[in-house]
N, C-alpha and C positions, 0 to 999 in steps of 0.2 A: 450948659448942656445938661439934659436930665438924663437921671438913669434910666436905663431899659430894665423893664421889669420881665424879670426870666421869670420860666415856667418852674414851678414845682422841684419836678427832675429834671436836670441837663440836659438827657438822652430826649426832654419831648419837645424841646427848641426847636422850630422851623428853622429850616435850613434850603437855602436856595441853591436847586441841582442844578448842574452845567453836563454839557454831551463833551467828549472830549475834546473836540474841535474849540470848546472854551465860551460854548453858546449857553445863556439859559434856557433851560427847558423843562423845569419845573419848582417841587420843594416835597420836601421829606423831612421827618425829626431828623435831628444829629445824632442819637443812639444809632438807627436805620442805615444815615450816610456812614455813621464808621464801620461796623457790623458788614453790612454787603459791599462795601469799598467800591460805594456808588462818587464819581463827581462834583465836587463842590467847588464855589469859591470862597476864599480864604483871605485875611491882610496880614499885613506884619508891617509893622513900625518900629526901624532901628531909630531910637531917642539917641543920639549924642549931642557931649556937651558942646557950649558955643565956640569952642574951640577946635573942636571935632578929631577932638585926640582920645578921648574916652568915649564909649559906650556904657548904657543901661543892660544891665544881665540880672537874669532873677529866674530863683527856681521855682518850678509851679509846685501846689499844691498836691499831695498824695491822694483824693480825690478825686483827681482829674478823670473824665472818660477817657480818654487816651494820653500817654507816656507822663503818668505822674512823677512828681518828684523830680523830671528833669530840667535840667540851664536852657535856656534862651533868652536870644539877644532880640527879638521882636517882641512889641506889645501886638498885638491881634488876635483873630482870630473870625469864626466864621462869616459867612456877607447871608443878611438875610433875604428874606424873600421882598421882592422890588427895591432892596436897596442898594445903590450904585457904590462902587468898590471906597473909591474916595469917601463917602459920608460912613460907610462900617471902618473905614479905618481909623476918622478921627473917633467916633466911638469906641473903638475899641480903648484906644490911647487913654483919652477919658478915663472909662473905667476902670480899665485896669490898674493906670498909673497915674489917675489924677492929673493929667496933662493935656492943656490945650493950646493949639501954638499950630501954625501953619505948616503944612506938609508939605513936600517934596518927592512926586511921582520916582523909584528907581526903574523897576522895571514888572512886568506879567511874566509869569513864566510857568510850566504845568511841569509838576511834581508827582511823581509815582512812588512811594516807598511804604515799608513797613503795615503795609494793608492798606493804606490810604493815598484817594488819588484825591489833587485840586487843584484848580488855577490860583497860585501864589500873585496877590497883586502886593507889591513893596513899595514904601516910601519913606525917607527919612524926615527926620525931626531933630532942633536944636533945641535946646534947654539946659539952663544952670539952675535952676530954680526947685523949691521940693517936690519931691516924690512924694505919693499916695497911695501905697498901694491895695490895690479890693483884695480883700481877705478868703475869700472864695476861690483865686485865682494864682495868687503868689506868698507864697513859703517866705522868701530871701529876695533880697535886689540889692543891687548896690552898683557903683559903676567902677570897669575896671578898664586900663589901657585899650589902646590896640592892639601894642605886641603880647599883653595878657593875654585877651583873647584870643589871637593865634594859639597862645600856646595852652590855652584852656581845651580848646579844639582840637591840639595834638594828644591830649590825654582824658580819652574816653571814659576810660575806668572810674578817673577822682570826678570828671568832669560832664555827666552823660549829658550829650544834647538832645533835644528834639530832634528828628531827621526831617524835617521840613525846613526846621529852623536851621538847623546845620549846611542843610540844601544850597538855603539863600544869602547864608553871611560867607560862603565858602563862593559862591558867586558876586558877591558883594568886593570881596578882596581880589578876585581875580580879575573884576573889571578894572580896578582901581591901580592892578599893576600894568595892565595891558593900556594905562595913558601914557 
């Protein structure tokens, strides 16, 4: 899969808006959709190993337009203009983390915090294999348990999450106890 070639500045990426109902209904830079905490869709890919005792966690870059410097456990991010949730997320994966490997739909779900609203589309990934990570994007990675990251997630201060990101793996656990 090839790279996608981003614009100049972050903030002038087209970005495919959503009405809250979780329909598309247009496109706007990603500067614009965070700035007015206009709609968007969004992916995220927890990478665990094939064992699926560990997760991929990595800190973004301080750079970032929104919440630099903090942990997450999804590779993703935005879904662009005409592109269906599934193909932005294995690019995202791609890119971000050098990984290409078939997905696994978790769930949609629409996220309200921190200024920023989007339909989270989630899907998990297996891999034992290396990591790559785009240097634009992530600071740190490494992979740590899952009772880690529980307990990474209990301790905000040493640990800040994305709150989207935090959102989705907090939902992520609570399905998995609710089998």
């Amino acid at each position: 899969m090839g790279a996608v070639q981003l614009p100049a500045r972050p903030g002038d990426e087209p970005v495919a808006v959503f009405d809250a109902a979780g329909a598309v209904t247009g496109v706007a830079p990603r500067g614009v959709v965070y700035r007015e905490g206009i709609w968007h869709g969004a992916t995220g890919v927890l990478l665990r190993s094939g064992d699926g005792e560990r997760v991929y966690v990595h800190r973004r870059t301080p750079g970032k337009l929104i919440w630099p410097s903090r942990y997450d456990c999804w590779a993703g991010g935005v879904i662009g203009p005409g592109e269906p949730p599934d193909t932005a997320a294995v690019r995202e994966l791609s890119e971000e983390l050098g990984v290409e490997v078939p997905l696994t739909p978790i769930e949609r779900f629409a996220f309200e915090g921190d200024g920023v609203r989007c339909h989270m589309f989630t899907y998990e990934a297996r891999w034992d294999g290396p990591v790559r990570h785009q240097p634009e994007e992530i600071a740190w990675g490494g992979w740590v348990t899952l009772d880690d990251l529980r307990g990474w997630l209990d301790d905000p201060e040493g640990h800040p999450f994305v709150p989207d990101g935090r959102a989705g793996i907090e939902r992520w656990f609570s399905a998995r106890r609710a089998r």
